[in-house]
Every structure is written in C-alpha cells, then in structure tokens.
N, C-alpha and C positions, 0 to 999 in steps of 0.2 A: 436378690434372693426371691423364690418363686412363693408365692402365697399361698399357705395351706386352702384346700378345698375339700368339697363334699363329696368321698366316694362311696359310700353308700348309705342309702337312709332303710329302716328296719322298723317296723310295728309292733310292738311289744303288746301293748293291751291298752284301758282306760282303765280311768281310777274316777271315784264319785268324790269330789270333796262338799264338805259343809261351811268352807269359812272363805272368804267374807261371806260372802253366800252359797247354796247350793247349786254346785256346777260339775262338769265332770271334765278332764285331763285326757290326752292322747298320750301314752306315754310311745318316747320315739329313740332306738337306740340310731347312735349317728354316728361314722366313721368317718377321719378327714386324710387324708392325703400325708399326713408325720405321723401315720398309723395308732392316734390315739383315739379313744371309744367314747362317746358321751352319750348318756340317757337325760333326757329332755322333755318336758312337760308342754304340751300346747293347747288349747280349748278350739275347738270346731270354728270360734268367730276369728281367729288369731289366722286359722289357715287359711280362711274363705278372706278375710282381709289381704293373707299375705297374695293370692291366687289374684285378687282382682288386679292386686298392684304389679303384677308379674305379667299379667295380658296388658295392660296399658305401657310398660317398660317394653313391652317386644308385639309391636301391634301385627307385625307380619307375622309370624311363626305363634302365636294365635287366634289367627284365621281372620280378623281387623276387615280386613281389605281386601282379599281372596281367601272363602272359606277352604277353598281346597289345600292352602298352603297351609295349616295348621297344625302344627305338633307336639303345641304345646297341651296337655291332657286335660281332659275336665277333670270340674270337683264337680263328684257328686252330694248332691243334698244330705242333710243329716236324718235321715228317714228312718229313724229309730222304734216307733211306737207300731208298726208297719203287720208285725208280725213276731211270733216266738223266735223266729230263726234273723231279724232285722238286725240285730245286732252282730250275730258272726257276717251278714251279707257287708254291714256296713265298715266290719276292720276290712272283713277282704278287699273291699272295692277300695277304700284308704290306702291298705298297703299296696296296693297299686299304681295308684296314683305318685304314691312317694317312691316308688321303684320307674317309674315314667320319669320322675324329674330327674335323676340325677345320671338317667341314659337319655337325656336331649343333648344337643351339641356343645361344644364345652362353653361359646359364648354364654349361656345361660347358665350350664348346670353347674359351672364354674364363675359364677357372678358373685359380685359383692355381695347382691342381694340376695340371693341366695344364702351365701356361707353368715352374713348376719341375722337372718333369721332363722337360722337352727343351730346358731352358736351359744354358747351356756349362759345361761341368767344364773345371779346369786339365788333367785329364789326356784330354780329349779335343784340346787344342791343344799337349801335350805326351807322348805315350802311354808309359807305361814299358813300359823293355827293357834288359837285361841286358847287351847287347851294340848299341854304336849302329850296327857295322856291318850288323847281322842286321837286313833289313829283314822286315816282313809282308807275308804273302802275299794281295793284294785282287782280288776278281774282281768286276768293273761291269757293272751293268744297263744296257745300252744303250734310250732310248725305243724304244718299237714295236718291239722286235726281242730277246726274251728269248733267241732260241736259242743266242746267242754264247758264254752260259755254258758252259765245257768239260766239267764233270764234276760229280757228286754231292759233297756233302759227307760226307765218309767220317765216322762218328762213333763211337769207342769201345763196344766190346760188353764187358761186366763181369758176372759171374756173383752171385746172391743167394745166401749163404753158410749164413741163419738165417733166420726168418718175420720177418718187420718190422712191427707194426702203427701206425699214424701216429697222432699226438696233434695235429695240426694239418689245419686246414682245406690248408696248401699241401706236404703230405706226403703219399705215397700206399702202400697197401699192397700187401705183396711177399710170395713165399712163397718157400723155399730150392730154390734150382733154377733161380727163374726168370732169364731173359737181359735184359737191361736195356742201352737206349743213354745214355752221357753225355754230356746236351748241355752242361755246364760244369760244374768241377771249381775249387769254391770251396776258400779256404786255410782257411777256418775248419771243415774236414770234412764239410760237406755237401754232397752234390752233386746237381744238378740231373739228370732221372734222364726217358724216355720207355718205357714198357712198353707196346704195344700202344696203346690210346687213351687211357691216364692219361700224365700226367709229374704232376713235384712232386719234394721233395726228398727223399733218403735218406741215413741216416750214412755217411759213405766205406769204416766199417768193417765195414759188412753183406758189403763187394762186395769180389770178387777177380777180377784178370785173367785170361783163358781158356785164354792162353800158360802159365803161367807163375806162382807165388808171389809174386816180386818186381814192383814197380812200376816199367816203364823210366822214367816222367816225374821219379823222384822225386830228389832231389840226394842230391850226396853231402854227407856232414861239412864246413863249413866250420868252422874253428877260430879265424878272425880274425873271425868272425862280424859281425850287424851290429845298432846299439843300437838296443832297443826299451825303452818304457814301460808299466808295468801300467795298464791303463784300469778293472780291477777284483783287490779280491784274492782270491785261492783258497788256501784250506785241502788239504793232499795228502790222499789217499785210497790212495795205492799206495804203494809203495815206494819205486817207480822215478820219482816223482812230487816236484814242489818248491814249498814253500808261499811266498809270494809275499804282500807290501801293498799296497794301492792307492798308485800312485805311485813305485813300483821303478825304477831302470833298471837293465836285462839286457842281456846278449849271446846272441843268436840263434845258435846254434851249428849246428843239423839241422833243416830244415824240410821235415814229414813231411807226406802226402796226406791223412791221417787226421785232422789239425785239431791236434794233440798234441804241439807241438815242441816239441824239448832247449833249453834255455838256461842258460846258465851264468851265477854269482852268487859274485863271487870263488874259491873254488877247489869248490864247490859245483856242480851239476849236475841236472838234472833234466825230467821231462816237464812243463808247462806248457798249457794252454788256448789257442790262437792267438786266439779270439775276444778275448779278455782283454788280447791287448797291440794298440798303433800306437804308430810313430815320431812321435819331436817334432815338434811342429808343427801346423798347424790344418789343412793339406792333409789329413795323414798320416792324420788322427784322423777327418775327414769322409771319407775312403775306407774307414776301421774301420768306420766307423756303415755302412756301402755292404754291407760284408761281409757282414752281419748282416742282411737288410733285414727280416727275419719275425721279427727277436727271437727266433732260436732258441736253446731250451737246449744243455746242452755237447753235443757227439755222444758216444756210450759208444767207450771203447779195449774191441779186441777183444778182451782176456782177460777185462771182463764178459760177453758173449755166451755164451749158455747154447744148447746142442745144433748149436753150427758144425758145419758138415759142406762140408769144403773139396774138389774133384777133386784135390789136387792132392798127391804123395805126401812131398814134403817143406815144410814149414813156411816163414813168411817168416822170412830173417834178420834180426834184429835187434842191436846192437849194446848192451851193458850199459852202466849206468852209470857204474860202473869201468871202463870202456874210454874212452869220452868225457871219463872225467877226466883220466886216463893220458895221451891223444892231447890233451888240452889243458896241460895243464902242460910236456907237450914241446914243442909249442907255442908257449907263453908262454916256456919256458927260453931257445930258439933265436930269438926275437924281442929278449930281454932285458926282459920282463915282460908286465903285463897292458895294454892300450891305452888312451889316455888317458881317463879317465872313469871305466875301470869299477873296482870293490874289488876291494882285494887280498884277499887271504887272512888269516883269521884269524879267532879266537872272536867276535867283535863284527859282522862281515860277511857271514860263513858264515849261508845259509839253509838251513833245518830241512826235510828229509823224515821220512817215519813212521819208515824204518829208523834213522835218524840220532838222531831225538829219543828212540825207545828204547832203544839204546844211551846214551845219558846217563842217561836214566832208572833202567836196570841196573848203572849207573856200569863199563858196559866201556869198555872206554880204545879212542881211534881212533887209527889211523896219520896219521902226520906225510906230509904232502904235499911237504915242502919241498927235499928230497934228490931225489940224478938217478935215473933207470930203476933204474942198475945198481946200486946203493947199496942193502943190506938195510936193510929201515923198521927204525925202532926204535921201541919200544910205550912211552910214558909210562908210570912204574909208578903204581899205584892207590896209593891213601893208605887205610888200612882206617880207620873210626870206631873212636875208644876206648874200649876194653872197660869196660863199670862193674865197682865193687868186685866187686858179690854174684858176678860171672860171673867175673872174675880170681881171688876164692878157691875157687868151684865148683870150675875149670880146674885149681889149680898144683897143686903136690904137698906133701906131709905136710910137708916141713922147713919150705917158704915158708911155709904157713897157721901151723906154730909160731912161724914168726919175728914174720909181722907182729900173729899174738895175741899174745907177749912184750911191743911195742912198744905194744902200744895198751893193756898194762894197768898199763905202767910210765909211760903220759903220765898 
C-alpha cells in the first residue's frame, strides 16, 4: 500500500500566542493524497530548521555543489518589523515557498521528511494555554486580497550584552551592543534571534531588555509547582545549582527565560537545565525532543559571561536559594506538606549541590529545615573523631601522663 503524501500545502494566516511565552504560529492547511484536510500550527524557527534540514538531505537539487542545479526554493527571512505592509509581503512570499515544496519532484515533495513534518501533532488539535479562557490572537489571509491584515507584527527588540561567537551552523554571530529581534523565545534558553540579514539562535543570557533589567514575560515563583522528569542527569557546577539522575521526578518551582529553572527535590532546591527535563508521558517527552531541535548544548548562566556590559544601572534581581527554600517550606507547612509524589525531606532524599556537598565534606553541620520561620534553627552538634593515645598524651598535663605511665607499668 502506497503511503499517503503531501499534495498540497495552503497558508491560512498567523496567530500570536502568549503561553509558554510569546510567539506567533503559521497556521497551514494541508492536504494528503487519501484526500483528508489538516490545519497545522508551525512557528518561523520550526520551518527554517525544517528548510536547513531539507538542503543538507538533497545537497544536489539545493544548489550544494552546482548552484545552477538548484530547486529547491528559499526561505525567505522573517522580516517582519520592515514596514506596514512586511507582513502581508511576508504570508505571500511563505505561501510560496510552501506551494514551491510540494511542486518539486516527487523524490522530495513526497519524502518521509516532508510528510512528518507537516503531519498533525496532538498539540496542534489541542494548543496549550494557561488559561482556557485566554484565547489567541489570529489574523487570516484572505485569497487574493492580503491587504486586510491590520498591522505589523511588532517583535521584541533585546540588546547583545557580550560578543557571542556561534559554534553551529544554526547560530549566528553577535557583538555587544548589537540590537536583535526575537522571533521566538524557546524554554530551553535559546532564542531564535533576526539581526539585519542573519537570524539563528543565541543563548537568552547574552540579551537584555532595552526597558529595563527585569524580564516582564518571566513568571513569578510558583511553589505548588508542577512534576517533571530528568530526561538526562547533570552534575552541579555552581552553587546555586542541583545535581540530578536520569530518571528523577521534581517539582518545578520558577521557570526562568534563560533555560535555568529552580526545582525542588524534597526540601532541596536548586538551578536545573530545562533542556534535561519533560513531563510524564510520551506527548510531554516528543514536545522535549521539539525543544531541542538542533541538539544544542546547555546555554551558559550569566555569571559565566566574561566582559558583560549591561546599559542598565541596576542588576537583575534574582532570588537566592535560601529564599526559595524558606518560601517553599512555608509553603509546604500551610498546605500540610509536600504533594503527592514528590520526597520528603531528609538525608536519603535531599539532593546534593557543590555548596551542600562541601559542607559535609568539612563536616559543618546544616540547619534543620523542619521548624516554623519564627523558630531559632538549632545546629546539630558535631561529634569530633577520637583523639589517638600519642596526641592525648602529647595534649594532657604532667599529672595525667604520671598517671597513665603508673598504670601501664603496674599492668
């Protein structure tokens, strides 16, 4: 039996979403070859990934090795901010593109790769959202008549902090200063980035807003958080950091722009890799793999970046670790504990950061977590090792050392 294919792809409009963060959608109707209809959601870094991987799968018949041989179409840049009319320019030159793919020769326009990536995802028939009341905001391509679109699509302007040099063919280089649009604002810290005629991605922690220190998209503390699973483990490297085994369940406590979130690990606490976790389940984990599409490594936290140079005269806030413990045990107290699943507190539970495991290793004694705010901690006392003979009689004094020479020439 012959395998359905893609015979025709159609540009309906975009849509602006707010959740996980703000990004905007291609929406794409798509017809297969057992004549049934599907509308399909894709974001600008989804196509331009799937495009790059499309030239490298057919290096001949995208110009690789003889430009003259080349059929397969460009993508044009997402050049949005351009002008009032940048956005009807920018469906039309799309729908084109996607009416180009699927009139190439059938090796291609009928490829695996192809039909799995414009075949339907659960969460394009289900889109998450925060809030089922909060609908999205969708603006339609009317045929023959682009003008109807009301306005540009406005997209974040973010300042280069440090020089960035890219280690990937889908990364581009930056120099501090420079002004950069972002066209999506992935969780795993990378963010998809247009500078003049480059895009590609850059670590979230190179970039600051132009307002302002603080990030308005970025949530606050949840403390009831929500479970996730290690999909890999990490070793800490910071302090502020919490080491982790493949196969963990955590609670997501603070999910930061920078790829870097807190999670909590019975009464434990700490920075975490967001690439490294997905929720239960085999959706959850095929939307991780999504995250990630270039395999990139972690993005640096900003206290590695060497010669930052910020506009901005006061620093981001950030909240300590002992704070987020504090505000979770309070928390947990006023709930009447931890939620079902996750560990309690205790030596066997508790995961290890650098600061944490050096203090055991100095044998300094930790504060008890288990008492309320107002309650003075009380410090475990230390058990010292027992001193040998030769250093107890070094130490005592002239009577003791008579004494126990006495006894030991009388045995």
């Amino acid at each position: 039996m012959e395998e359905t294919y893609v015979r025709h792809v159609e540009l309906l409009g975009f849509e602006k979403r707010s959740y996980p963060s703000q990004h905007y959608v291609y929406m794409l109707m798509v017809k297969w070859s057992d004549l049934a209809e599907k509308v399909i959601y894709r974001t600008y870094p989804e196509i331009y990934t799937f495009h790059k991987s499309l030239k490298e799968m057919f290096p001949i018949e995208s110009g690789e090795i003889e430009r003259k041989d080349r059929i397969i179409p460009k993508l044009p840049a997402p050049r949005w901010l351009i002008s009032e009319k940048s956005p009807e320019t920018r469906q039309i030159t799309l729908a084109e593109y996607c009416h180009a793919l699927v009139n190439l020769p059938p090796h291609i326009s009928r490829s695996r790769h192809l039909a799995h990536f414009l075949a339907v995802r659960p969460e394009d028939e289900n889109p998450a959202a925060p809030n089922a009341g909060k609908r999205n905001e969708t603006t339609e391509l009317v045929r023959g008549n682009a003008s109807v679109i009301s306005g540009p699509i406005i997209l974040d302007t973010y300042r280069v902090i440090a020089d960035f040099e890219k280690t990937s063919k889908h990364e581009i280089n930056l120099q501090t200063g420079d002004l950069v649009e972002i066209v999506e604002k992935n969780q795993n810290g990378w963010w998809f980035c247009q500078y003049e005629s480059k895009r590609g991605w850059i670590p979230a922690s190179y970039l600051e807003p132009l307002d302002g220190p603080e990030e308005a998209e970025e949530d606050e503390p949840n403390y009831e958080g929500e479970r996730f699973v290690t999909a890999r483990a990490y070793k800490a490297e910071q302090e502020d950091e919490i080491s982790l085994e493949l196969g963990e369940t955590i609670t997501v406590i603070h999910k930061l722009l920078d790829g870097w979130w807190v999670v909590r690990k019975g009464e434990e606490t700490g920075h975490f890799p967001s690439m490294f976790l997905h929720k239960a389940g085999k959706r959850e984990l095929s939307e991780a793999e999504r995250s990630n599409p270039q395999g990139q490594k972690l993005p640096p936290r900003r206290s590695t970046i060497r010669n930052a140079k910020s506009i901005h005269s006061k620093a981001r806030q950030r909240l300590s670790q002992d704070a987020y413990r504090r505000n979770s045990r309070r928390y947990l107290q006023q709930r009447g504990g931890p939620p079902a699943g996750e560990p309690r507190g205790g030596a066997k539970s508790a995961a290890k950061s650098p600061l944490r495991e050096r203090k055991i290793q100095d044998n300094i004694p930790e504060s008890s977590g288990s008492g309320s705010e107002s309650e003075p901690r009380k410090e475990t006392p230390v058990v010292p090792p027992r001193p040998s003979a030769e250093l107890i009689l070094e130490r005592c004094s002239d009577n003791t050392r008579k004494r126990v020479g006495s006894i030991g020439s009388s045995s």
